[in-house]
Each structure stands twice: as C-alpha cells, then as structure tokens.
Backbone of each chain as ProteinMPNN parsed JSONL, in Angstrom:
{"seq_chain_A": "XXXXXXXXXXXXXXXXXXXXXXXXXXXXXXXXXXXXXXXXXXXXXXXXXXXXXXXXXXXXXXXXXXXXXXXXXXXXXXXXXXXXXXXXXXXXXXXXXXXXXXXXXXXXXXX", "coords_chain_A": {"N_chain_A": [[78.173, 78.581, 108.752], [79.79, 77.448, 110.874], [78.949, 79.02, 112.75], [76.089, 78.538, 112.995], [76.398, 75.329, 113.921], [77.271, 76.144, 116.321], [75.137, 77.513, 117.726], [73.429, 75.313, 117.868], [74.671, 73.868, 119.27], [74.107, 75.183, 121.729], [71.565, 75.442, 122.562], [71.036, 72.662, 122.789], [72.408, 72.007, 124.73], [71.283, 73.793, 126.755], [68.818, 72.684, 126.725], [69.416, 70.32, 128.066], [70.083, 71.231, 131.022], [68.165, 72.919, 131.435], [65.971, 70.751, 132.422], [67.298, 68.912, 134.127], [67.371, 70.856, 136.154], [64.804, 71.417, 136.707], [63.982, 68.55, 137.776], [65.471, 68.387, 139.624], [64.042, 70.895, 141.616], [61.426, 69.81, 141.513], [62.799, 67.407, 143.37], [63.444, 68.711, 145.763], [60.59, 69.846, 146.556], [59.197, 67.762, 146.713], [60.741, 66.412, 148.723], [59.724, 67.955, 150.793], [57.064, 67.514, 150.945], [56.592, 65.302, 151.122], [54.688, 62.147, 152.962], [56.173, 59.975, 154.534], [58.879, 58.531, 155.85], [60.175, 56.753, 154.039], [58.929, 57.153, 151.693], [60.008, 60.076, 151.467], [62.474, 59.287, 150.866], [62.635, 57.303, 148.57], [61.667, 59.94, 147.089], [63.887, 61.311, 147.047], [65.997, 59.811, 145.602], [65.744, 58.742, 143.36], [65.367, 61.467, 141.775], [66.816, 63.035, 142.082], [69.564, 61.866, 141.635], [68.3, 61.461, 138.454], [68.384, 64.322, 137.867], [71.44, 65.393, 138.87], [72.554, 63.899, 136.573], [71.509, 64.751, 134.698], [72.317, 67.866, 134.886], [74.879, 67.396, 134.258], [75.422, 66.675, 131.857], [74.705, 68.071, 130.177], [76.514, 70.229, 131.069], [78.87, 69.187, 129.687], [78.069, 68.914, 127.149], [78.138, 71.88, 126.712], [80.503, 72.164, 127.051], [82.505, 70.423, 125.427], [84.687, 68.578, 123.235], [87.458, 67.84, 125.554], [89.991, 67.785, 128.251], [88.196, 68.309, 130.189], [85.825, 67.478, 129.978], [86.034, 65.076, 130.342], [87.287, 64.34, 132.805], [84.281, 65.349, 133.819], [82.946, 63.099, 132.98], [83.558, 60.934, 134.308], [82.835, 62.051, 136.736], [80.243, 61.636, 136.483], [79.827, 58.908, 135.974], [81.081, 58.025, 138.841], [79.08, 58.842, 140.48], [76.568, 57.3, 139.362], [77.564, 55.013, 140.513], [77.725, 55.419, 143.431], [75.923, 56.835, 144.866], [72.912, 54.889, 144.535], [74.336, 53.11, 146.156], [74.62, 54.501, 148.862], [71.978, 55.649, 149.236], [70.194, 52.976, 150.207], [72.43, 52.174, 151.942], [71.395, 53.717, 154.318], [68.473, 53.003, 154.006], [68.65, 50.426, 155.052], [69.745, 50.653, 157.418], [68.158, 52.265, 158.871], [65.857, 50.758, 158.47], [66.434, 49.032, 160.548], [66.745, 49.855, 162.851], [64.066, 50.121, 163.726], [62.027, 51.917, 162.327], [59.322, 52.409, 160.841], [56.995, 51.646, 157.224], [54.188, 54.331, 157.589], [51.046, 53.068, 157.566], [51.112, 50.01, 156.064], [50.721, 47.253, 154.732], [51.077, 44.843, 154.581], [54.172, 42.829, 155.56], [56.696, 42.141, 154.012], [59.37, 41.737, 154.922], [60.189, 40.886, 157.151], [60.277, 38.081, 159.275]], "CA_chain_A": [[78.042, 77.142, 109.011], [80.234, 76.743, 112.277], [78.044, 79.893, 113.913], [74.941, 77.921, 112.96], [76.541, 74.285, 114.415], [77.588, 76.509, 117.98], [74.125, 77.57, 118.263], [72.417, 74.38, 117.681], [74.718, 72.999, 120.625], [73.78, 75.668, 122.593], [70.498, 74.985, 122.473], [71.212, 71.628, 123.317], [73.032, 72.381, 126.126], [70.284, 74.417, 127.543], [67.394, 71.982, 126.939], [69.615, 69.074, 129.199], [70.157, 72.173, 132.046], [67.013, 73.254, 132.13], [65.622, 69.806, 132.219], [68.132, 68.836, 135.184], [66.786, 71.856, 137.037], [63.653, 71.06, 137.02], [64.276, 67.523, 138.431], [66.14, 68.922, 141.579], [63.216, 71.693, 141.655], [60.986, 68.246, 142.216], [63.307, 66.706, 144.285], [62.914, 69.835, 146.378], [59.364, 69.764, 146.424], [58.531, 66.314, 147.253], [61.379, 66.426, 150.432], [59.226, 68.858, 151.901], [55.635, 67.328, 151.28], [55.699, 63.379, 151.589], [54.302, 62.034, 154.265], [56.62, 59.147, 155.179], [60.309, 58.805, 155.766], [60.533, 56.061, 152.956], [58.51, 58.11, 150.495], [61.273, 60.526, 151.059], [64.025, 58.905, 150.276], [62.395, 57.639, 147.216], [62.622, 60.938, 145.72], [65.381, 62.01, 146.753], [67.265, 58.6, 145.261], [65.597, 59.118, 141.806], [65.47, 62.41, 141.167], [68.314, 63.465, 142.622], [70.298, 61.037, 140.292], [68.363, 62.215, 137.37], [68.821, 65.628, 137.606], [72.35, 65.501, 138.514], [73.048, 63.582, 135.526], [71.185, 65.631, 133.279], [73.343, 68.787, 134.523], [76.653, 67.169, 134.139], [75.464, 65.916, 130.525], [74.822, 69.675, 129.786], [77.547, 71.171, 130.769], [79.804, 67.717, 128.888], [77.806, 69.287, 125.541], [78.577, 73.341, 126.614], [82.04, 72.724, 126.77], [83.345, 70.03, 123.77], [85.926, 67.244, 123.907], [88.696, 67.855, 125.908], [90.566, 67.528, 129.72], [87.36, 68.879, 131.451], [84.463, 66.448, 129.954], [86.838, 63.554, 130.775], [86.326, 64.357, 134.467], [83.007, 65.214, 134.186], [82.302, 61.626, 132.787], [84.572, 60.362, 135.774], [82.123, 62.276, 137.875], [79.217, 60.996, 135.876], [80.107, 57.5, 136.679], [81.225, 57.908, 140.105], [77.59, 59.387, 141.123], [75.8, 56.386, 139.003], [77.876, 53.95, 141.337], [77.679, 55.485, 144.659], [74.523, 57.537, 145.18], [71.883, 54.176, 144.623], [74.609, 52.564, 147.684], [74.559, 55.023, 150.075], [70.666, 55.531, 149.734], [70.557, 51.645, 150.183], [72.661, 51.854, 153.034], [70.473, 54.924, 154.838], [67.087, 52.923, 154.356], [68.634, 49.514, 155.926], [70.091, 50.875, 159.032], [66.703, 52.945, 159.388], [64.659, 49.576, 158.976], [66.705, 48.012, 161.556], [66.543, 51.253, 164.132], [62.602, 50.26, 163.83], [61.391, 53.139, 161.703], [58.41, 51.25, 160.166], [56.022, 52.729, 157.015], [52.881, 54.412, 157.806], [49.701, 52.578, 156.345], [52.132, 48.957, 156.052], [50.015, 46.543, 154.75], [51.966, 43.34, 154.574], [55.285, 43.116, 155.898], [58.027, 41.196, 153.735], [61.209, 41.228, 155.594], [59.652, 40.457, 158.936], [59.579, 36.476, 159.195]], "C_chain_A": [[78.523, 76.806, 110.411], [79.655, 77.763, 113.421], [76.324, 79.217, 113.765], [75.513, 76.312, 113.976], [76.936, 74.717, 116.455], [76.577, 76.457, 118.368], [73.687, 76.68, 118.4], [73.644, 73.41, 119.273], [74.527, 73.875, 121.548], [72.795, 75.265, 123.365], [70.276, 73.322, 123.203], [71.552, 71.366, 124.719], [71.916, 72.668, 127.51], [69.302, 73.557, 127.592], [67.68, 70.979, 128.289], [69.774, 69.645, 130.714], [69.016, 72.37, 132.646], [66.164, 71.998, 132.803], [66.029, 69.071, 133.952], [67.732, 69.501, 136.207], [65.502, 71.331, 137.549], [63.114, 69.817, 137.841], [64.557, 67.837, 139.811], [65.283, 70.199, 142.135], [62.025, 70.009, 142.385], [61.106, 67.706, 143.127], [63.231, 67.193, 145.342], [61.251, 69.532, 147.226], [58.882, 68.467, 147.626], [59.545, 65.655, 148.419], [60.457, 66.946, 151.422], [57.643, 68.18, 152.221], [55.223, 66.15, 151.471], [55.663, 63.863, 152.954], [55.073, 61.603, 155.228], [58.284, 59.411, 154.96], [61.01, 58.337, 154.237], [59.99, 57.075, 151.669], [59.289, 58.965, 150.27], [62.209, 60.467, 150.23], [63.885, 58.062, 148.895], [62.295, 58.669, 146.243], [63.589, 61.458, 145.927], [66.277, 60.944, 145.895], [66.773, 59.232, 143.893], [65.825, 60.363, 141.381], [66.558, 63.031, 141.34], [69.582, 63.2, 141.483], [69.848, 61.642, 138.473], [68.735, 63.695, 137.01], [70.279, 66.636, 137.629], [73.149, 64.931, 137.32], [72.987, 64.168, 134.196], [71.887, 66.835, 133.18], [74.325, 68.371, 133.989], [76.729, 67.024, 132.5], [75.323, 67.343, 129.941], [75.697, 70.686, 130.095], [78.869, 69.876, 129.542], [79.191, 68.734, 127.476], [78.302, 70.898, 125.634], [80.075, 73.264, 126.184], [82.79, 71.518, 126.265], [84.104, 69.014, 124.534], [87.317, 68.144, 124.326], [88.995, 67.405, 127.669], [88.822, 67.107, 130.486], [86.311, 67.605, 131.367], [84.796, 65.034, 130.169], [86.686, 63.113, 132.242], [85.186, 64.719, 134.587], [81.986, 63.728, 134.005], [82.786, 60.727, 133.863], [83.151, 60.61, 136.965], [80.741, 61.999, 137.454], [78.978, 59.06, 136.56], [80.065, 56.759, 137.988], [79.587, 58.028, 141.028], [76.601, 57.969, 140.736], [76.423, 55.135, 140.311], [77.17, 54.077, 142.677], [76.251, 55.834, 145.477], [73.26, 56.174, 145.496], [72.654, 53.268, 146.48], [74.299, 53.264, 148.538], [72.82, 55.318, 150.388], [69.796, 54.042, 150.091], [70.849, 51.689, 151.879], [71.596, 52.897, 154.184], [69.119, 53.846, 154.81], [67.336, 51.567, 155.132], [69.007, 49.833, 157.319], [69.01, 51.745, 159.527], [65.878, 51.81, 159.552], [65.182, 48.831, 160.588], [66.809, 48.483, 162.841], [64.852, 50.682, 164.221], [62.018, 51.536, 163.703], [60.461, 52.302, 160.595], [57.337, 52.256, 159.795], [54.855, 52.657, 157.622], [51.722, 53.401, 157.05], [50.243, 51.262, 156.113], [50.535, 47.894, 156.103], [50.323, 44.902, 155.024], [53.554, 43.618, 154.272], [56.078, 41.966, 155.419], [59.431, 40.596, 154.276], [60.896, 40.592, 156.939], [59.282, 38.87, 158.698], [58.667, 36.455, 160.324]], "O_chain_A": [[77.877, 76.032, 111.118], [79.764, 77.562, 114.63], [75.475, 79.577, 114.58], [74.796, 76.225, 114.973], [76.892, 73.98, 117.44], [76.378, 75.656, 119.282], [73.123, 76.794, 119.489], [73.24, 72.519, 120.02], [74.824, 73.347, 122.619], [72.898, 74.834, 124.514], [69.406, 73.024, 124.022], [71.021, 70.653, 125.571], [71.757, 72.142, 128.612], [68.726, 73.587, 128.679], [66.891, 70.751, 129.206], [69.656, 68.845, 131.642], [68.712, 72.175, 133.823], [65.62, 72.319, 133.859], [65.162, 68.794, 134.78], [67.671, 68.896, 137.277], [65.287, 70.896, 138.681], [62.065, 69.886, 138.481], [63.946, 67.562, 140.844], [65.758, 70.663, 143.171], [62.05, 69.46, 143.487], [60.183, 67.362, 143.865], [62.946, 66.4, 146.239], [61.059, 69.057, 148.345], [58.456, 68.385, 148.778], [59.266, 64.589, 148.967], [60.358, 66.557, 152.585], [57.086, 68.238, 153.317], [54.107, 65.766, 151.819], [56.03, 64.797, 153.668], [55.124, 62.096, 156.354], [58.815, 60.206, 154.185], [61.825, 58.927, 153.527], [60.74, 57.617, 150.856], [59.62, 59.082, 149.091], [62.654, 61.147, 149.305], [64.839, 58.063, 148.117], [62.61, 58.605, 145.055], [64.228, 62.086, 145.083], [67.365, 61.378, 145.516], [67.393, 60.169, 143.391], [66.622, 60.411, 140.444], [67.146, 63.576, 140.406], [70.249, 63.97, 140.792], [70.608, 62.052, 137.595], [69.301, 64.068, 135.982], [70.516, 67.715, 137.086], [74.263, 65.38, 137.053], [73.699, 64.204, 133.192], [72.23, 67.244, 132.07], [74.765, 69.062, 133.071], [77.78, 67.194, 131.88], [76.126, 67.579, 129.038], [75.715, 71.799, 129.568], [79.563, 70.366, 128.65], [80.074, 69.279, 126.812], [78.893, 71.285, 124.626], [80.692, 73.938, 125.36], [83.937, 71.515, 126.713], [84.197, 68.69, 125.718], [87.991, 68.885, 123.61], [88.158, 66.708, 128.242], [88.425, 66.088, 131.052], [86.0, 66.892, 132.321], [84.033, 64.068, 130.174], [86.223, 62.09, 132.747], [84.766, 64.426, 135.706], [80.925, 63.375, 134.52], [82.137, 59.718, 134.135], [82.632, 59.79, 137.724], [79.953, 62.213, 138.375], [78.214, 58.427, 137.289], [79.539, 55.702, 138.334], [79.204, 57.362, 141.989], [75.907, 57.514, 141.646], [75.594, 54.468, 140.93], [76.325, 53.29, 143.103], [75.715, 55.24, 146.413], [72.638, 56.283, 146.553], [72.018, 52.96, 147.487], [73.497, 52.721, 149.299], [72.376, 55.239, 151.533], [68.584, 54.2, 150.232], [70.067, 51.423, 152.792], [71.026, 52.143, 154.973], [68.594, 53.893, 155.922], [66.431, 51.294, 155.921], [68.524, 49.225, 158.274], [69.007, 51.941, 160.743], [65.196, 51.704, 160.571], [64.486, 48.292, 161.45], [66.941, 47.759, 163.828], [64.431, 51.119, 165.293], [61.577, 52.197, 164.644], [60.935, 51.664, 159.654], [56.321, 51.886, 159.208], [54.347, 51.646, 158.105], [51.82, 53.147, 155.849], [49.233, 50.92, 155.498], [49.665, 47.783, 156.966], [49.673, 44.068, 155.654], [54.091, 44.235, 153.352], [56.222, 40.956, 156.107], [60.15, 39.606, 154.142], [61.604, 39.792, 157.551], [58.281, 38.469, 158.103], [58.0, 35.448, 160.56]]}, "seq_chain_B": "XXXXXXXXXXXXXXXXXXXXXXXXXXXXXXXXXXXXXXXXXXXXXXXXXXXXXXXXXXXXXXXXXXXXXXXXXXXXXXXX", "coords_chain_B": {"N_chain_B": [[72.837, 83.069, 131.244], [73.71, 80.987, 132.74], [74.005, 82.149, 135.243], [71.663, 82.095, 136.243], [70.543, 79.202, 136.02], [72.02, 78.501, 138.38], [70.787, 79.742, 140.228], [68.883, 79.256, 140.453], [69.336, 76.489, 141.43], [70.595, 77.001, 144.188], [67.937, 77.99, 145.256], [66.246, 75.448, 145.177], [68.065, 74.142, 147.06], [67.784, 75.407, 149.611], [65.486, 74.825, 149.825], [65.4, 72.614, 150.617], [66.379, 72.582, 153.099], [64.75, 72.723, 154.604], [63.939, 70.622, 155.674], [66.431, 69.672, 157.138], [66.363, 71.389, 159.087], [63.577, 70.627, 160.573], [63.661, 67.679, 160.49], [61.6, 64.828, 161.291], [62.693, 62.071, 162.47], [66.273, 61.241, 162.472], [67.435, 59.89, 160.546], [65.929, 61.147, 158.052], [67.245, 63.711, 157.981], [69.688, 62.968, 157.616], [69.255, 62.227, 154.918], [68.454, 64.588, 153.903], [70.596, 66.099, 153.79], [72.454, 65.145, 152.552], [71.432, 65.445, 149.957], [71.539, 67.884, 149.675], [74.291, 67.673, 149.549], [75.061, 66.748, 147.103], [73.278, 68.439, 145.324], [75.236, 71.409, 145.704], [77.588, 70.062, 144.854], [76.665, 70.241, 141.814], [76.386, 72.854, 141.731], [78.882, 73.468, 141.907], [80.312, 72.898, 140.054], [79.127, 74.463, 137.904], [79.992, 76.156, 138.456], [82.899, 76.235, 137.678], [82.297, 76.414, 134.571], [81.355, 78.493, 134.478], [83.181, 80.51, 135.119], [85.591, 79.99, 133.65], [87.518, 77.994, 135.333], [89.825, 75.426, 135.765], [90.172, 73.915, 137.854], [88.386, 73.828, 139.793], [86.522, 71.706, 139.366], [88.356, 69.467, 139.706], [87.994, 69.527, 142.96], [85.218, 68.958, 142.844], [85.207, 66.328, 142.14], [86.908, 65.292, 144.439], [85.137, 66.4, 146.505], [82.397, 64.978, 145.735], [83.882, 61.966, 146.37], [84.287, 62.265, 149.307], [81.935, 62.667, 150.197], [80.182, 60.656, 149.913], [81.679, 58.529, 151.613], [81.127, 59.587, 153.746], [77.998, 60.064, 154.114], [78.168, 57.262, 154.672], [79.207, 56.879, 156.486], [78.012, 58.316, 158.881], [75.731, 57.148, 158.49], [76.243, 54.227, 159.595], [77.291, 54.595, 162.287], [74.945, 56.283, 163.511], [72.59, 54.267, 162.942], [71.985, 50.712, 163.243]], "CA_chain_B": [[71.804, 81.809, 131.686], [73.68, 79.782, 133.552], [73.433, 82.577, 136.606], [69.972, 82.354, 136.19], [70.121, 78.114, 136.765], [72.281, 78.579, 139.688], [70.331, 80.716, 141.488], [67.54, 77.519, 140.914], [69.626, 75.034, 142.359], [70.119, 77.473, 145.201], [66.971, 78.144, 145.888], [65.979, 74.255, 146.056], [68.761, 73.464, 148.226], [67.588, 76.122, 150.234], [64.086, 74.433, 150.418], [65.526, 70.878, 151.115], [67.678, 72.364, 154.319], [64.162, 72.72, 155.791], [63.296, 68.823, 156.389], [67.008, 69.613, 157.701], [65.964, 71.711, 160.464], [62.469, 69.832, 160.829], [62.835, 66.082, 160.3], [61.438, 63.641, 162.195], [63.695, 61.212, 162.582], [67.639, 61.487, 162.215], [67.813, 59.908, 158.987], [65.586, 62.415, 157.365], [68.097, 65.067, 158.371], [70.792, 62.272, 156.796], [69.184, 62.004, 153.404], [68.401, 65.805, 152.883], [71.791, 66.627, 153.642], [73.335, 63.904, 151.732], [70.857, 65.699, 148.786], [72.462, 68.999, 149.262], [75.905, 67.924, 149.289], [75.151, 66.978, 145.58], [73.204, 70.307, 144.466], [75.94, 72.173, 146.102], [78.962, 70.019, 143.897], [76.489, 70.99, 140.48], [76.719, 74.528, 141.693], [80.45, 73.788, 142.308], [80.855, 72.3, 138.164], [78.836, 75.271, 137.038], [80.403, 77.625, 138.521], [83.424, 76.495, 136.751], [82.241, 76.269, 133.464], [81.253, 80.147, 134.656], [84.689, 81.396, 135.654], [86.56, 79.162, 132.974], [88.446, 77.725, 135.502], [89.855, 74.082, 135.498], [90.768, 73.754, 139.264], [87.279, 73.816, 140.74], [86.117, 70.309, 138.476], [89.023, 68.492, 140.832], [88.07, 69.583, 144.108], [84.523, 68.29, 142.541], [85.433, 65.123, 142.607], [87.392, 64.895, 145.958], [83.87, 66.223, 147.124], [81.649, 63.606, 145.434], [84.061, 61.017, 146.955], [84.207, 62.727, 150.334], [80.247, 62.821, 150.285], [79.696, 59.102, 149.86], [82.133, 58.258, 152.946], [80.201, 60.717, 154.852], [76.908, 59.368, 154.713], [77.992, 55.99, 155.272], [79.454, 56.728, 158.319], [76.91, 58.519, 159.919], [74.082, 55.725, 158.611], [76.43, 53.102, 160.371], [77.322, 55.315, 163.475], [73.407, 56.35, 164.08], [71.939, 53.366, 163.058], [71.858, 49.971, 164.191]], "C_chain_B": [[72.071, 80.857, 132.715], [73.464, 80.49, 134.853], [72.352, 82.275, 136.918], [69.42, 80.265, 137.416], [71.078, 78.139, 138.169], [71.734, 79.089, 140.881], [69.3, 79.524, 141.519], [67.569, 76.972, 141.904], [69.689, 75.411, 143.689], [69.005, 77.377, 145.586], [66.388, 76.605, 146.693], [67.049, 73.141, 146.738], [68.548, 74.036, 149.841], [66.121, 75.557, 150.862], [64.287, 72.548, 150.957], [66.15, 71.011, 152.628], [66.198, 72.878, 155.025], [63.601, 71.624, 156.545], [64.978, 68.391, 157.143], [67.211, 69.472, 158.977], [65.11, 71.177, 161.283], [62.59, 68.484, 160.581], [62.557, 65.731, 161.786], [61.952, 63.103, 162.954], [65.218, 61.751, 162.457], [67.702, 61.372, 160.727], [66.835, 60.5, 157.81], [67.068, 63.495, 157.513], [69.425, 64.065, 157.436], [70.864, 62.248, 155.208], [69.282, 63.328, 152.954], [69.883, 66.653, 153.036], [73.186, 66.005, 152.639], [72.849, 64.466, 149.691], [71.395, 67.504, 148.598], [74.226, 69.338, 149.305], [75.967, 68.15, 147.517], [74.569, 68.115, 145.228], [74.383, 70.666, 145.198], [77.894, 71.487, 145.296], [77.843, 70.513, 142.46], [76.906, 72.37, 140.935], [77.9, 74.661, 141.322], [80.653, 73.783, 140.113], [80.136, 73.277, 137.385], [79.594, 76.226, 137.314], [82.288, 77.479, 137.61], [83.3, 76.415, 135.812], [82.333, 78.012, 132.856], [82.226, 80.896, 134.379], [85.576, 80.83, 134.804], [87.803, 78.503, 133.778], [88.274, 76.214, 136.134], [89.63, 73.455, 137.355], [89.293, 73.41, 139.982], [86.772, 72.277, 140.779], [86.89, 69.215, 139.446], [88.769, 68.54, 142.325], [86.554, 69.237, 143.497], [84.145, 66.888, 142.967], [85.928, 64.547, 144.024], [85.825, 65.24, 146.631], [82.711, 65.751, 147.409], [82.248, 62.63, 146.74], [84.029, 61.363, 148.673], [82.702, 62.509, 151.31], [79.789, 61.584, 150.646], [80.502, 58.381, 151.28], [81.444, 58.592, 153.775], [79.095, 59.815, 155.544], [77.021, 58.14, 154.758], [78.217, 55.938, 156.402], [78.744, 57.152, 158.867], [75.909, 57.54, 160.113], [74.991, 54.89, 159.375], [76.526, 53.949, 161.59], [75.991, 56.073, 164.17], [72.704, 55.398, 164.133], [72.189, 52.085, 164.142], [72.17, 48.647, 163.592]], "O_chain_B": [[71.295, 80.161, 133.37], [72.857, 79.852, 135.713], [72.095, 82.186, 138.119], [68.761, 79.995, 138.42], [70.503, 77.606, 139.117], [72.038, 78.962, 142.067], [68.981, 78.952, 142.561], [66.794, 76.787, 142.843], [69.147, 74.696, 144.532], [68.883, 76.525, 146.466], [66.158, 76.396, 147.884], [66.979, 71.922, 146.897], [68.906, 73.499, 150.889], [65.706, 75.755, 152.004], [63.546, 71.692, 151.441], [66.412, 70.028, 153.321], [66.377, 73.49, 156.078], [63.01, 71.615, 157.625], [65.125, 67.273, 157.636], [67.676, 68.62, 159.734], [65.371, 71.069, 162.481], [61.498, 67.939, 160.417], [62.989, 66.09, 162.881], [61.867, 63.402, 164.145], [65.244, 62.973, 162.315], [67.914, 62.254, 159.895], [67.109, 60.223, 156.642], [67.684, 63.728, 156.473], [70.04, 64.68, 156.565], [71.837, 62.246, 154.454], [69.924, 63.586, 151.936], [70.142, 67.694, 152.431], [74.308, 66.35, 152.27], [73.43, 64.164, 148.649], [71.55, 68.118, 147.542], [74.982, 70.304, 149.204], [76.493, 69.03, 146.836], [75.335, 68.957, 144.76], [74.75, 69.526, 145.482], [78.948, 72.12, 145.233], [78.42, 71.446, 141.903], [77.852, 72.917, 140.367], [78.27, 75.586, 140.6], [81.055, 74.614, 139.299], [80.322, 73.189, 136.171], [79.885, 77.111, 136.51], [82.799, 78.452, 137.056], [84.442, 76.229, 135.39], [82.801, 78.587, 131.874], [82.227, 81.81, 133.554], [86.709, 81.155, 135.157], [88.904, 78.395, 133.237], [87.292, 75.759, 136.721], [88.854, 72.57, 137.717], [89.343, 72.534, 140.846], [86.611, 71.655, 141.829], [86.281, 68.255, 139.919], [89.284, 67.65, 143.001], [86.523, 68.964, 144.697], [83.282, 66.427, 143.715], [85.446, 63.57, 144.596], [85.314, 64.325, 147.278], [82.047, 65.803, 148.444], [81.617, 62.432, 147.778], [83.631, 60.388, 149.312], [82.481, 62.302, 152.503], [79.051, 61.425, 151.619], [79.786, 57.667, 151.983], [81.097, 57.805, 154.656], [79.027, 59.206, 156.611], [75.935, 57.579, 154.906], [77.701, 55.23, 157.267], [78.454, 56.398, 159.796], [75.366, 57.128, 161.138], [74.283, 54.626, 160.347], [75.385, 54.002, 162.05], [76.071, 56.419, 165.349], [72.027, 55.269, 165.154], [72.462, 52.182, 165.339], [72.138, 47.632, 164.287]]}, "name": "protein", "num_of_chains": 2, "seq": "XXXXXXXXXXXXXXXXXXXXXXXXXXXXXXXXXXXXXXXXXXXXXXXXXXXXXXXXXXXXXXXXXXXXXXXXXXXXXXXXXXXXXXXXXXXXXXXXXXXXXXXXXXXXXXXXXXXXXXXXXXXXXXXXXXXXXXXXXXXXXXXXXXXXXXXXXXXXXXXXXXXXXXXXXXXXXXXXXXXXXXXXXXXXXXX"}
C-alpha cells in the first residue's frame, strides 16, 4: 500500500517535470526564431513563468511536506511577483529608447 | 531521471545564450539573460533535490532575489 502510494507520486512528480521542460524547451525555441524584439519577450515572459513553476511544483511533490517545500513555495511566490515586473520594466524603457514593432499598424501610446 | 531533465534545461539555456551573442538590440541580450538566470536557479533546486542537500535551496533564493535587482538596473541604466 505505501510502495503503491510512493509510486503514484512519482509519477506525478515526473508528469509536472517533464511538462516544465518542455515549456523552457519552447521558450528556447521561440528566443531564437521570432522576428521582433516584442514577440520575444512575449515568450520569454510566459513561458518562462510557466515552466519554472511547473518545475518547482514537481520537485514540492518529489520531496513531501517539510523545511525544503516551504522555501520552494517562498520561491514559487517570489518568481510569480517579480518576473511579470521586471519583464514590464524591460519592454517600457525599450519603448521609450524608440525600439518600435515591425508591421505596427495603429499606434496606442503615441498621442 | 532527473540527470536526464537537467541536461534539457542545459541544453536550452545553451540555445537561448545565442540571441545573447546575436541580438539586435541591447535589450534582447537583457531579456535572454534575465531567462537564463532562471533556468540556471531550476538547475540550481534540482540539483539539490539530486545531492540531498539543504544548503543549495537558500543560495536559490538569494539568487532569484539578486536576479530581479539585476535586470532592473541594467533596463534603467541602458534605457531611457
């Protein structure tokens, strides 16, 4: 019974890892082949975020309640806060350098 | 297994440090380095889950928060 309930969080473990991987495999990917700066940094903001969340949530299930998954939810948290600011701050001080997208059909911020 | 996903995250941190060498602009080179600070703390939190040891998980965190200072200061100190 408790070698059947290990495996089944193994398993678990591994699906939110692999899963995570594959995200920052993506995130990878689509650094290297947009076109534009902004298109960039749209995947890097999303995927980035998902895929580090999905590791941290897979190792939080490998290794059980105690000390460790207390700071990994610390560092769960901390990443949900900071990561959407600092890619935030990165695309306003680029708009205001005059780095303007390709193809820009109608321009909102520009009065 | 978990060697197996580390060597992943390597690899595509390894393919993000080439819009490092090649961007465009500056803040290309800002974001994909700002994207391998984080793969490079998962590596850090697997590798202790690897080695069973507690110590790595805290210098984790000082490196998260370290990370986020970082690229603010460069985006205000390049930008505009």
């Amino acid at each position: 019974m408790i070698n059947s309930i290990s495996i089944l969080r193994e398993i678990i473990a591994y699906v939110f890892l692999i899963t995570g991987t594959y995200f920052l495999i993506s995130n990878a990917i689509g650094m290297i082949r947009f076109p534009d700066f902004y298109l960039r940094l749209h995947a890097s903001s999303k995927c980035l975020i998902a895929g580090s969340i999905s590791v941290l949530m897979g190792c939080i299930v490998l290794e059980g309640i105690s000390y460790i998954s207390l700071k990994l939810i610390i560092i769960i948290i901390f990443l949900l806060i900071t990561n959407p600011v600092a890619i935030h701050a990165i695309a306003h001080f680029a708009y205001n350098y005059s780095i303007k997208p390709q193809k820009i059909v109608k321009n909102d911020i520009k009065q | 297994m978990i060697e197996i996903i580390i060597i992943v995250i390597l690899i595509s941190a390894l393919l993000t440090f080439y819009r490092v060498i090649k961007g465009p602009t500056l803040f290309d080179r800002i974001a994909a380095a700002d994207s391998i600070g984080i793969m490079f703390l998962l590596v850090l939190v697997l590798l202790s889950i690897y080695f069973q040891r507690q110590i790595f998980i805290d210098v984790a965190i000082v490196y998260a928060l370290l990370l986020f200072v970082d690229v603010l200061i460069m985006a205000k100190f390049f930008g505009r």
